[in-house]
C-alpha positions as CSV (number, residue, x, y, z in Angstrom):
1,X,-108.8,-88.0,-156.4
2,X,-106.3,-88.5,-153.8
3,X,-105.1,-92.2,-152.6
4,X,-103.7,-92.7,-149.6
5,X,-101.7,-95.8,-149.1
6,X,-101.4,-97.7,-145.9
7,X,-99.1,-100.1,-145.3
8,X,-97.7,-102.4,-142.5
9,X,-93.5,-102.0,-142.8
10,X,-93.1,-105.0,-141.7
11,X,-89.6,-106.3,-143.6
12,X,-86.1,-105.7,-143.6
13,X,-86.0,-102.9,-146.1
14,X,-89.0,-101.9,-148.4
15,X,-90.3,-101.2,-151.4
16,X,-91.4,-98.0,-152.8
17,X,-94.7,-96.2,-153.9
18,X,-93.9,-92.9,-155.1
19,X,-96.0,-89.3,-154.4
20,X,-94.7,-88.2,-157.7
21,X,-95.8,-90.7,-159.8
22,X,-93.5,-93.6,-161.1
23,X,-95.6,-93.5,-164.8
24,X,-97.6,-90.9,-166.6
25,X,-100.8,-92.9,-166.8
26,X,-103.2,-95.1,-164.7
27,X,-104.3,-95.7,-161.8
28,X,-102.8,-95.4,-158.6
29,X,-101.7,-98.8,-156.8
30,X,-101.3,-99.8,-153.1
31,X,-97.9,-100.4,-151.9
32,X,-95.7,-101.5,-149.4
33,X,-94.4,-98.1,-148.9
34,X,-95.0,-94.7,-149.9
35,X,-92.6,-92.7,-151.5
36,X,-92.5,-88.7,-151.1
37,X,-90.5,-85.8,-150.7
38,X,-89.1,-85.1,-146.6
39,X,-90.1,-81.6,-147.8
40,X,-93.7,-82.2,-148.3
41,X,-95.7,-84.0,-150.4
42,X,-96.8,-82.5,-153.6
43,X,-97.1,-79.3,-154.6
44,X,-101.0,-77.8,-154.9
45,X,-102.7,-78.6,-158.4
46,X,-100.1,-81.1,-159.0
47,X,-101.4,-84.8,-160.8
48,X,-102.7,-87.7,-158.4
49,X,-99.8,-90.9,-157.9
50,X,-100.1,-92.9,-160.9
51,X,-99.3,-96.5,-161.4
52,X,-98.7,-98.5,-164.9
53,X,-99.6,-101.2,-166.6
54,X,-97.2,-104.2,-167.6
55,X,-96.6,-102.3,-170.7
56,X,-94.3,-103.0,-173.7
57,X,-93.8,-99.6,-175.8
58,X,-90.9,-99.1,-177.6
59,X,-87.6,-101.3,-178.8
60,X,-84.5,-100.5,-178.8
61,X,-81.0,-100.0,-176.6
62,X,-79.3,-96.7,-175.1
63,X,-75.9,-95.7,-175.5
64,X,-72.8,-96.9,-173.8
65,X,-73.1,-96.6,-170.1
66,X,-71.8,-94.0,-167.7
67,X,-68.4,-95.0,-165.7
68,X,-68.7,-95.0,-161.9
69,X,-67.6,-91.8,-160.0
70,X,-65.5,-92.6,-156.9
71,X,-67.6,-92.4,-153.5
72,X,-66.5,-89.3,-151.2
73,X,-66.0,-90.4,-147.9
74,X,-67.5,-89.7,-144.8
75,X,-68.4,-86.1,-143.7
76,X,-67.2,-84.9,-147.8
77,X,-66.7,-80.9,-147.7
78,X,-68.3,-78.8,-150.1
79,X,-65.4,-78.9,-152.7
80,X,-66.1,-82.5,-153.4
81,X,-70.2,-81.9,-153.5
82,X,-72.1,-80.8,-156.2
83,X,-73.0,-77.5,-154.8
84,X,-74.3,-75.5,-158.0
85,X,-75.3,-76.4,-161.4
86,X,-72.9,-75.5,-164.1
87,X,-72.5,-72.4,-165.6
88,X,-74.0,-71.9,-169.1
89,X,-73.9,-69.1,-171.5
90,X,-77.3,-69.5,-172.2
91,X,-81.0,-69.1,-169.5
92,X,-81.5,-71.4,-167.1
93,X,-84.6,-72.3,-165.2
94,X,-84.4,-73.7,-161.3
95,X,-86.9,-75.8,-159.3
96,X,-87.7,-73.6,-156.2
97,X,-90.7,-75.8,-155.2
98,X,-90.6,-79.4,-154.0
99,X,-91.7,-81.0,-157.6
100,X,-91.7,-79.2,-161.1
101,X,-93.1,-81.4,-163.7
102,X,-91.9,-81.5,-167.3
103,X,-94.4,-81.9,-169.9
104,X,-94.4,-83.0,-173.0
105,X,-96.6,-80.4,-174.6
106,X,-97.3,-76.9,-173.4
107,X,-100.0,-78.3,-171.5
108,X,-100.8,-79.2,-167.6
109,X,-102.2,-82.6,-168.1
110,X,-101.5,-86.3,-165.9
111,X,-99.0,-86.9,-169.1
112,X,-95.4,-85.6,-168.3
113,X,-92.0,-86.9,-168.6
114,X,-90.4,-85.9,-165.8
115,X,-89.9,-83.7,-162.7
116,X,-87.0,-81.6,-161.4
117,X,-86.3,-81.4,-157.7
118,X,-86.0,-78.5,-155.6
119,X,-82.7,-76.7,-156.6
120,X,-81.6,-78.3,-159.9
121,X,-81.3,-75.9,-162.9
122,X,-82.1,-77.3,-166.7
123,X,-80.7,-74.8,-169.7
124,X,-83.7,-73.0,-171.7
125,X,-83.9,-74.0,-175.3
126,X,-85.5,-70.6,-175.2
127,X,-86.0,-67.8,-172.4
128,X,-89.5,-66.7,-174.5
129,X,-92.9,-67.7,-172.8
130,X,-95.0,-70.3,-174.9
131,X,-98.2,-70.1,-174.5
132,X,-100.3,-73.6,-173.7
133,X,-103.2,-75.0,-171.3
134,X,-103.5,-75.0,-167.5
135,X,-100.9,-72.4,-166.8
136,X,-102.0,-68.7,-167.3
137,X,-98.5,-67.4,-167.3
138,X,-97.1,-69.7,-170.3
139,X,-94.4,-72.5,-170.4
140,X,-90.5,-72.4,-171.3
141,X,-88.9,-74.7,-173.7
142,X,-86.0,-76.9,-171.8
143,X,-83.3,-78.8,-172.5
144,X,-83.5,-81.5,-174.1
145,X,-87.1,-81.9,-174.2
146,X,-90.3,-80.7,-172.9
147,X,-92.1,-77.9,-171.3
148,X,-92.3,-76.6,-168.0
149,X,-95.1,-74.5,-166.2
150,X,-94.5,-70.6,-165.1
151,X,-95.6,-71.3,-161.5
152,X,-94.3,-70.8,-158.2
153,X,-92.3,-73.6,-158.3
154,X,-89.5,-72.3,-160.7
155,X,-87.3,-68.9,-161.2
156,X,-85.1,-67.7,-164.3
157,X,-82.6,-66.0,-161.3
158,X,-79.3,-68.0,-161.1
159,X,-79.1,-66.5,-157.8
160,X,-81.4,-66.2,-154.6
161,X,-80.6,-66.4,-150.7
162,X,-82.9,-69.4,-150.6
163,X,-80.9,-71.2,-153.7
164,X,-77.5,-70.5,-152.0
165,X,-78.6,-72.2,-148.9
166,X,-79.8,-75.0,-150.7
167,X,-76.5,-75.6,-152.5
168,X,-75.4,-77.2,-149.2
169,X,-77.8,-80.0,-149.6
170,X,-77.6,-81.3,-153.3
171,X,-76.5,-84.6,-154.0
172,X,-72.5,-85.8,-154.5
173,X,-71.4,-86.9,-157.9
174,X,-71.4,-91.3,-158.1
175,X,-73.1,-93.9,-156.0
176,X,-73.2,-92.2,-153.1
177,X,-75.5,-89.4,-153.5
178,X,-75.5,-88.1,-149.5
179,X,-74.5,-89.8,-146.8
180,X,-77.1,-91.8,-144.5
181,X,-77.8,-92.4,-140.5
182,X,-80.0,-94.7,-138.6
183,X,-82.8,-92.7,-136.1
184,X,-82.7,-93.3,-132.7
185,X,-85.3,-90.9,-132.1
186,X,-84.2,-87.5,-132.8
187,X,-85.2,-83.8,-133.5
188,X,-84.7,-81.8,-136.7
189,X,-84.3,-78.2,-136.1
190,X,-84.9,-75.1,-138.3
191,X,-82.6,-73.7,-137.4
192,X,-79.6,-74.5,-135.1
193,X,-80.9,-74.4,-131.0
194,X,-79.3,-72.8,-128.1
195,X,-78.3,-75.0,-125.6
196,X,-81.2,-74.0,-123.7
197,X,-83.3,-75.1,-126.6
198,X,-81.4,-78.4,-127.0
199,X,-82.4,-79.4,-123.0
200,X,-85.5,-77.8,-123.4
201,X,-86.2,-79.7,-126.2
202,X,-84.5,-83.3,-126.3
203,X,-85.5,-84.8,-123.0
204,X,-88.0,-86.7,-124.5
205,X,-85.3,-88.7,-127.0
206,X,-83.6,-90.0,-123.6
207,X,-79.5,-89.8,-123.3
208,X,-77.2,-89.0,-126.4
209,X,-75.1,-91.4,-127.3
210,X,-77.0,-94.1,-126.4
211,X,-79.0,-96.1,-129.0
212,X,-82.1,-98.3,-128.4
213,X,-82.6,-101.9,-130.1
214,X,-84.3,-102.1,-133.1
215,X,-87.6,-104.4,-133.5
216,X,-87.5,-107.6,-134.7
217,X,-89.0,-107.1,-137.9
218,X,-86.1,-104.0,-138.7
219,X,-83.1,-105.4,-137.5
220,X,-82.3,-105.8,-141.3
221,X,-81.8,-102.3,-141.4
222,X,-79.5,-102.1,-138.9
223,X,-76.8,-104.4,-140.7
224,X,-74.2,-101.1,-141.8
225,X,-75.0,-98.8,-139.1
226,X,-72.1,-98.0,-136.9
227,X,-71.8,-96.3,-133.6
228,X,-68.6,-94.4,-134.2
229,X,-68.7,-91.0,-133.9
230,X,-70.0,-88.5,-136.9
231,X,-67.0,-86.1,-136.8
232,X,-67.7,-82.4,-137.6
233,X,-65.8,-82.1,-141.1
234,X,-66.8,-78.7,-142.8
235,X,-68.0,-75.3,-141.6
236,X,-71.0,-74.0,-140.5
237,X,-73.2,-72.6,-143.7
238,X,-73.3,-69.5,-143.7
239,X,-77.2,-69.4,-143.6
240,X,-77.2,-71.0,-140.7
241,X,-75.6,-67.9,-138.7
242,X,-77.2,-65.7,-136.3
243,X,-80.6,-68.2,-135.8
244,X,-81.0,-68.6,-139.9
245,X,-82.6,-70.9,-141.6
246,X,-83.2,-72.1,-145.4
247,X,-86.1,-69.5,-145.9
248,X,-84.5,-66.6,-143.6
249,X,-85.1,-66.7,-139.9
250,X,-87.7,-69.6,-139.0
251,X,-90.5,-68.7,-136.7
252,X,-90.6,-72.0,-135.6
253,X,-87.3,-74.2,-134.3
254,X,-88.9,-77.4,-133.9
255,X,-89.6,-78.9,-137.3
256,X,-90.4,-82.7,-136.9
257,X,-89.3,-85.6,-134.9
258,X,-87.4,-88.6,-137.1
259,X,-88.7,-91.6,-135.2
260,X,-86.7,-94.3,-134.4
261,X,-85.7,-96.3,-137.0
262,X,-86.1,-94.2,-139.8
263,X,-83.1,-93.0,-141.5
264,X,-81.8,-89.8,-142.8
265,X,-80.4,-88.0,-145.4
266,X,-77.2,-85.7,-145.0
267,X,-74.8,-83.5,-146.8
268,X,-72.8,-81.7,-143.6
269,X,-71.1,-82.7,-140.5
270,X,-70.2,-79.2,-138.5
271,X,-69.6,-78.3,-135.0
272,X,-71.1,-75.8,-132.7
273,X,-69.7,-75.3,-129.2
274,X,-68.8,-78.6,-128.9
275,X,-71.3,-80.5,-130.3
276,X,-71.7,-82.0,-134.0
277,X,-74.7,-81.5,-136.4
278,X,-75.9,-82.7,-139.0
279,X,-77.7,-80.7,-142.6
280,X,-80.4,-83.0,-143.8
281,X,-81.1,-83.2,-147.4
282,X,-84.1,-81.4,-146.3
283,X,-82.5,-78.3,-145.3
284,X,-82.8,-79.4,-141.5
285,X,-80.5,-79.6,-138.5
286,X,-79.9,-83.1,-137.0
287,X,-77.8,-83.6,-133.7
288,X,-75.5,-86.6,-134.7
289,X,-75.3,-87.9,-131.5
290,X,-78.7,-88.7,-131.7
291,X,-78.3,-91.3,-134.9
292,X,-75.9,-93.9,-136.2
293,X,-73.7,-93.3,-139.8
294,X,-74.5,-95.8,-142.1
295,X,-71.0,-97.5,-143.0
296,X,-71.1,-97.5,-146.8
297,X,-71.0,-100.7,-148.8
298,X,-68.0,-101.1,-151.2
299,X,-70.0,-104.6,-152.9
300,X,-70.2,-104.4,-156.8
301,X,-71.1,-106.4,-159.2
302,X,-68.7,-107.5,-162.3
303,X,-68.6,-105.5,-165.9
304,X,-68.4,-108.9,-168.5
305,X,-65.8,-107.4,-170.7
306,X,-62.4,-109.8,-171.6
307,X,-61.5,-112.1,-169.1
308,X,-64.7,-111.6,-167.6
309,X,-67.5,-114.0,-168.9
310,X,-70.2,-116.1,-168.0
311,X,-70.4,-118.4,-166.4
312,X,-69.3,-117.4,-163.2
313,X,-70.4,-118.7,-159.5
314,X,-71.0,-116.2,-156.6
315,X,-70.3,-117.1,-152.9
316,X,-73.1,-116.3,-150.6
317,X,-74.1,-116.4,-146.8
318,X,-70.6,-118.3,-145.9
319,X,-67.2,-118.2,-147.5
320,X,-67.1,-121.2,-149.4
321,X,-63.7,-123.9,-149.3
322,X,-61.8,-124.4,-152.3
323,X,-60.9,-127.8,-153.5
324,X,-57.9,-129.1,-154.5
325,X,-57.8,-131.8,-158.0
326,X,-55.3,-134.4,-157.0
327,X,-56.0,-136.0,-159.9
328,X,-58.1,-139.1,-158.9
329,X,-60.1,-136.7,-156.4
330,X,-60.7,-133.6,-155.1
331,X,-59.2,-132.5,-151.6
332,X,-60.5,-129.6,-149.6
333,X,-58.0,-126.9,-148.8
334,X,-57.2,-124.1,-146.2
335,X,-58.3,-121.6,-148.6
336,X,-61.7,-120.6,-148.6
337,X,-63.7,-117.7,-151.5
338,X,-64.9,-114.6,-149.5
339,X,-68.3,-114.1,-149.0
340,X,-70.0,-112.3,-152.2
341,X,-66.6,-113.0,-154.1
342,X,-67.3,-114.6,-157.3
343,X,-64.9,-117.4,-159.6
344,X,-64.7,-117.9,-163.1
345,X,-66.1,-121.1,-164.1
346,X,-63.9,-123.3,-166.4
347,X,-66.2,-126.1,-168.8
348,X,-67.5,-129.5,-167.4
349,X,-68.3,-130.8,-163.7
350,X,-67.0,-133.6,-161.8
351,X,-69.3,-135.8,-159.1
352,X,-68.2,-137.0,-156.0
353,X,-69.3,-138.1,-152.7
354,X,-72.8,-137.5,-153.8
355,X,-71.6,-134.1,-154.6
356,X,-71.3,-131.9,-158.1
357,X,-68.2,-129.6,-158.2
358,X,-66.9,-126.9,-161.1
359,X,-63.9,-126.5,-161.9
360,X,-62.5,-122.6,-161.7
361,X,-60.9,-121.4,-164.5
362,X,-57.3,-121.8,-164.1
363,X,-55.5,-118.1,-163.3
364,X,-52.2,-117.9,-164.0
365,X,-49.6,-118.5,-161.2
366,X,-52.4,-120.1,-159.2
367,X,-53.2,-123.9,-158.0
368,X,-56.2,-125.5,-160.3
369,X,-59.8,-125.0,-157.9
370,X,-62.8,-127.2,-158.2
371,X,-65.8,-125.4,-155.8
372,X,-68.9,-127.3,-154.9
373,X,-72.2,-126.3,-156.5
374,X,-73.9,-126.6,-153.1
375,X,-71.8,-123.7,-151.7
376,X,-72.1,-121.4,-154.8
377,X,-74.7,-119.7,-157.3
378,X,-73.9,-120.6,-160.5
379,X,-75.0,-118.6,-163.2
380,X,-75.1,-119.0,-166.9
381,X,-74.9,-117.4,-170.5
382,X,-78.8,-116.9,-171.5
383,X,-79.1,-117.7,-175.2
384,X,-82.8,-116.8,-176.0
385,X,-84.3,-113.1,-175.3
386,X,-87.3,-113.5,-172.8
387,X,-90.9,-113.0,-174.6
388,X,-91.8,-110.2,-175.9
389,X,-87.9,-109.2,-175.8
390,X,-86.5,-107.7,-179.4
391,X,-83.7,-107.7,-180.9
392,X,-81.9,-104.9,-180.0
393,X,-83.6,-104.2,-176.3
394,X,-81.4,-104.0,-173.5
395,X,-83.1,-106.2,-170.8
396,X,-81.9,-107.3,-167.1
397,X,-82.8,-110.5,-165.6
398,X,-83.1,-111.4,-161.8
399,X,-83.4,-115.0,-160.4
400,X,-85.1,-114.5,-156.8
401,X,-83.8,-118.7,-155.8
402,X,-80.3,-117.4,-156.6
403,X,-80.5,-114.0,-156.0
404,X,-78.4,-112.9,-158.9
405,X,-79.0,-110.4,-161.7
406,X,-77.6,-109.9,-165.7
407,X,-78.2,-107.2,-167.6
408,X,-78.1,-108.0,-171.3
409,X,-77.0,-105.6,-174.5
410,X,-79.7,-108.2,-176.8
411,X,-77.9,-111.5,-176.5
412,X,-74.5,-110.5,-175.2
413,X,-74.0,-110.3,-171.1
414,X,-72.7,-106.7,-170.1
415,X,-73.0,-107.1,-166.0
416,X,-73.5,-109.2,-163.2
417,X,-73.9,-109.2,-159.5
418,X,-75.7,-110.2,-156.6
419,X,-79.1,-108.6,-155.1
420,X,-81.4,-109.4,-152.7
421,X,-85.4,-110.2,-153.7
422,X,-88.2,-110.4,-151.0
423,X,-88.0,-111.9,-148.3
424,X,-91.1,-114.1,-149.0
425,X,-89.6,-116.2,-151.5
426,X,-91.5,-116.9,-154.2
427,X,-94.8,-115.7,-155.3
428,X,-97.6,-117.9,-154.0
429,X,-100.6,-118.8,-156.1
430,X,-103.6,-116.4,-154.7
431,X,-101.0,-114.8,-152.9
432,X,-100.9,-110.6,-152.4
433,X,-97.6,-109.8,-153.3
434,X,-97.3,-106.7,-151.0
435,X,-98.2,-108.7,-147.5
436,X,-96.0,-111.4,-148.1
437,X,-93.1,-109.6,-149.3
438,X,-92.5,-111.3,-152.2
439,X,-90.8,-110.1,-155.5
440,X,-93.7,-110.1,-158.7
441,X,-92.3,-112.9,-161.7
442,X,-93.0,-111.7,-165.0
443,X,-91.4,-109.5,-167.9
444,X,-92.2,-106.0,-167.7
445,X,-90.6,-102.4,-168.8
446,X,-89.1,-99.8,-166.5
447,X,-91.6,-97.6,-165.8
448,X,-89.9,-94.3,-164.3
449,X,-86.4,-93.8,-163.0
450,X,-85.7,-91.5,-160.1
451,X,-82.5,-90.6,-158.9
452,X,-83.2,-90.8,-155.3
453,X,-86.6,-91.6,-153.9
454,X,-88.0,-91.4,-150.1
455,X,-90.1,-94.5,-148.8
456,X,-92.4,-93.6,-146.1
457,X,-95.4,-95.4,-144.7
458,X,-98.2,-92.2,-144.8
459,X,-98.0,-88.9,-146.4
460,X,-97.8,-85.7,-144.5
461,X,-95.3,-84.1,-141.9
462,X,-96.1,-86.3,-139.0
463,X,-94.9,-89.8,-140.5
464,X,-94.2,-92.6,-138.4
465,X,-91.6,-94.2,-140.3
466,X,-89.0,-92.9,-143.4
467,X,-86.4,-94.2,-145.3
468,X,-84.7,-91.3,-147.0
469,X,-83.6,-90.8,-150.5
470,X,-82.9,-94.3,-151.6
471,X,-81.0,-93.6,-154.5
472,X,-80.9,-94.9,-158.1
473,X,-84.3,-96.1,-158.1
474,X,-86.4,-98.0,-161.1
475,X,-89.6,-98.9,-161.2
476,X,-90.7,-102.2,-163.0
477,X,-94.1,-103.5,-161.7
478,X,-95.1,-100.3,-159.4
479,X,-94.7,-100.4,-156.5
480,X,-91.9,-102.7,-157.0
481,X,-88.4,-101.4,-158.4
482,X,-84.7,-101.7,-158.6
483,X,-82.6,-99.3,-156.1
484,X,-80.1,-98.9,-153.8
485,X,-79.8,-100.0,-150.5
486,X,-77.4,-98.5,-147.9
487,X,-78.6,-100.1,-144.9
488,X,-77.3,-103.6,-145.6
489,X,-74.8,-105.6,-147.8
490,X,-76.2,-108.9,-147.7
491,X,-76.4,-109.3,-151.9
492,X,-77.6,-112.5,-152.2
493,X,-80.0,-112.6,-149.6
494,X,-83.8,-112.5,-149.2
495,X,-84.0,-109.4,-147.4
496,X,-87.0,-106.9,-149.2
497,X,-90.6,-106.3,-148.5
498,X,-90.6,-107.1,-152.4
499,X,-88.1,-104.7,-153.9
500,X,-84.8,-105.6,-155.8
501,X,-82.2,-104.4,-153.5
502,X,-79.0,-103.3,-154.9
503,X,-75.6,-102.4,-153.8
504,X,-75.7,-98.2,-154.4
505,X,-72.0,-99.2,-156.7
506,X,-74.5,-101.7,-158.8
507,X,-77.5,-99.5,-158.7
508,X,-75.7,-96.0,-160.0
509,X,-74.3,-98.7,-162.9
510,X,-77.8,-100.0,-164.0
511,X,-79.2,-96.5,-163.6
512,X,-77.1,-94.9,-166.0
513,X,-76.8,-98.0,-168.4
514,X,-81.1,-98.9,-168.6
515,X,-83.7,-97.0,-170.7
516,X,-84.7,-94.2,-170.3
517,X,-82.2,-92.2,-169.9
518,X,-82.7,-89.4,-167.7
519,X,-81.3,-86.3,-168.5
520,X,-78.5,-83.9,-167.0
521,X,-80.6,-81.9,-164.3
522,X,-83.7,-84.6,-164.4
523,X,-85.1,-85.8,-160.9
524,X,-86.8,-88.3,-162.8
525,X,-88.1,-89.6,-165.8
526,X,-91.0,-91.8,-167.1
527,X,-91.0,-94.4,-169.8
528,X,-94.2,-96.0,-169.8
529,X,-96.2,-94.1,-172.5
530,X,-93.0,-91.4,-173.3
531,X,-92.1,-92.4,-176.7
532,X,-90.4,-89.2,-176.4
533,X,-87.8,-90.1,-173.6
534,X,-86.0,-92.6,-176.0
535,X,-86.8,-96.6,-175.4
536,X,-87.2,-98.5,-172.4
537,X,-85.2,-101.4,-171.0
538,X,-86.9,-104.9,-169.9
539,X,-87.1,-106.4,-166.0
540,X,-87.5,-110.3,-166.2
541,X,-88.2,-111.9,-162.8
542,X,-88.1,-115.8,-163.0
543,X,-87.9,-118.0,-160.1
């Protein structure tokens, strides 16, 4: 049975409730938000949403974690893009349908253990047909694991007119999987429109160039949009010529209307006569006069490897003055810590005026610091694991007060940095987590990991409100999750309808470091009740 999911979006940025399902078992779960594909929803015959449990399966850490690819800048061409899979010797198989699910077994079930998104291409452990339940035509065999259905929703061809237009819209290399722009109300074509089309067409969206408000309750998501000009950097695609589209030529031009204040998803910036558009991740054509880029966020956290230890005290909401020792008391100074900087702490604390201060560890060539505790969050070297923690798990552990997170190898600190919780504060006793926008408390596994997952309030083409492919997502207490946010920097802050926000810098880094690891061509993968994807890492929420 289908569940539909309705929300109120009522908070600075969201959570995220998936269409394909964050776990391979249970039942499905209300949510702030509802994530699916700007495609379409699922493909037919495909499994109901499905929500976990506050599960604890297997122990155990991951390898070493992946470095962070530089961020291509603004309007990247297709050289710097990931615009085909890699070559292999060997078959490959390639999602041509929205979702392809992995199974574990040769067998269509509610289990699986991941899903591949349309265009990405997994190597064949064998290009022979297996023979299993649910699908009449057999299953392959892929790398590294699983099984995947004979259906619609795949080809064996390395090649197709439909697969080379969609190499325009795959995701970059590093934190920055596409680039992202604010809605002001604007169309997305099938194809690109004659200018006779465009003013036949766009009245209704009022002037270009001109950008309305945002409500009250979304000016949060308005905190890195900019109003400079999207410059037309790379060609047209080729499929785009002569009235093409993705699928040949469109009968349709209209596709659907991105309301105001939902974002979008791009890989291209071109010009045509004059005017810039923009390719969606979806395959459709934007006019970027008609939305605002997203300026991205350089914020990220700090690896705790030599000199870098706990404890350390980040700067939040105001720059915060540095104080001088004189010896028989401290003096405030000229100098002040950036906002979302962070100091080393040195040992011991010093009162004065009613005040506690730390002194900064002393860095060579500099002048010995003292900051005050009240203008910095201070946090410190855990030394117990959490309950139900092992030795051995990897776990990460997020204060909503302080709005700080550590991810832990067992007992030693690996990374730090700032995120913002819900904006409700704290869990209230009786309370309903989703309406008051708070983050759950708790220890609990990650779920399911998806590279890049869309929020949207309803299902369906006509959606009044998206938030497109939030990347570097992990789900912890569905709906809630850890991801990336690229419509605001303010780390530190309350600023979620319950979610973890994360710099995309700090999300790509916890992606690639947590449990489980999702393999090379993976959309996603699952980790409650997957013993086979390898072990899961641990979310602790405390106060």
């Amino acid at each position: 049975m289908r569940v539909m999911l309705w929300v109120l979006v009522t908070a600075p940025a969201a959570c995220v409730v998936p269409a394909s399902p964050p776990v391979s078992h249970g039942p499905p779960r209300a949510g702030p938000l509802a994530s699916s594909s700007v495609l379409d929803s699922r493909p037919a015959g495909a499994p109901a949403p499905a929500a976990a449990a506050k599960t604890r399966p297997a122990e155990g850490g991951l390898g070493s974690p992946a470095a962070t690819a530089a961020a291509p800048g603004p309007g990247s061409t297709a050289s710097s893009r990931a615009a085909a899979p890699p070559a292999a010797d060997g078959p490959r198989l390639t999602s041509v349908g929205t979702k392809t699910w992995i199974r574990p077994t040769p067998s269509v079930t509610r289990r699986f253990l991941g899903y591949l998104r349309i265009g990405q291409s997994v190597a064949l452990r064998s290009s022979e047909l297996v023979r299993g339940q649910g699908c009449p035509r057999g299953f392959y065999a892929i790398e590294p694991r699983g099984y995947v259905c004979h259906d619609r929703t795949v080809t064996l061809q390395r090649t197709t007119p439909f697969l080379r237009a969609n190499a325009h819209s795959l995701p970059a290399a590093g934190p920055h999987p596409y680039h992202y722009a604010l809605s002001n109300g604007a169309p997305m074509y099938a194809r690109v429109p004659t200018a006779a089309e465009q003013k036949r067409t766009e009245w209704r969206y009022g002037s270009a160039g001109s950008f309305l408000p945002m409500p009250m309750f979304q000016r949060g998501h308005e905190h890195l949009a900019t109003t400079d000009p999207i410059l037309a950097t790379d060609p047209l695609p080729e499929f785009l010529l002569a009235g093409g589209g993705a699928r040949g030529r469109p009968l349709a031009l209209f596709k659907r209307t991105i309301p105001h204040g939902s974002m979008l998803a791009y890989t291209r910036a071109f010009d045509v006569s004059g005017r810039t558009f923009l390719l969606s991740a979806d395959l459709t054509v934007v006019p970027a006069d008609r939305v605002r880029r997203f300026r991205r966020s350089t914020f990220q956290g700090v690896e705790l490897t030599g000199d870098e230890r706990l404890p350390i005290a980040w700067v939040v909401g105001k720059p915060s003055p540095q104080y001088d020792d004189r010896g028989d008391e401290l003096t405030v100074t000229k100098q002040r810590w950036p906002v979302r900087s962070f100091v080393r702490l040195g040992s011991g604390e010093r009162q004065q005026a009613g005040r506690t201060f730390f002194p900064v560890a002393v860095v060579a060539g500099q002048q010995p610091r003292h900051i005050a505790a009240d203008d910095a969050r201070v946090v410190r070297r855990r030394t117990k694991r959490p309950f139900g923690v092992r030795p051995g798990d990897r776990w990460v552990i997020v204060s909503i007060t302080q709005g700080t997170l550590v991810a832990y190898d067992d007992l030693t600190p690996v990374y730090a940095t700032l995120v913002s919780p819900g904006q409700g504060g704290l869990p209230r006793a009786g309370g309903d987590l989703v309406k008051d926008s708070t983050t759950p408390t708790g220890t609990f596994r990650i779920t399911f990991k998806d590279r890049a997952a869309t929020m949207a309030s309803e299902f369906g083409e006509n959606r009044s409100f998206w938030i497109a492919d939030v990347p570097f997502t992990q789900y912890f207490s569905p709906p809630f999750a850890l991801h990336g946010t690229y419509w605001h920097e303010r780390f530190g802050e309350p600023m979620s309808a319950g979610c973890v926000n994360l710099s995309p810098r700090d999300a790509k880094w916890l992606f690639d470091w947590t449990g489980p690891a999702v393999p090379p061509g993976w959309q996603g993968a699952t980790g409650a009740g997957a013993k086979e994807n390898g072990p899961t890492s641990w979310v602790v929420i405390t106060r």
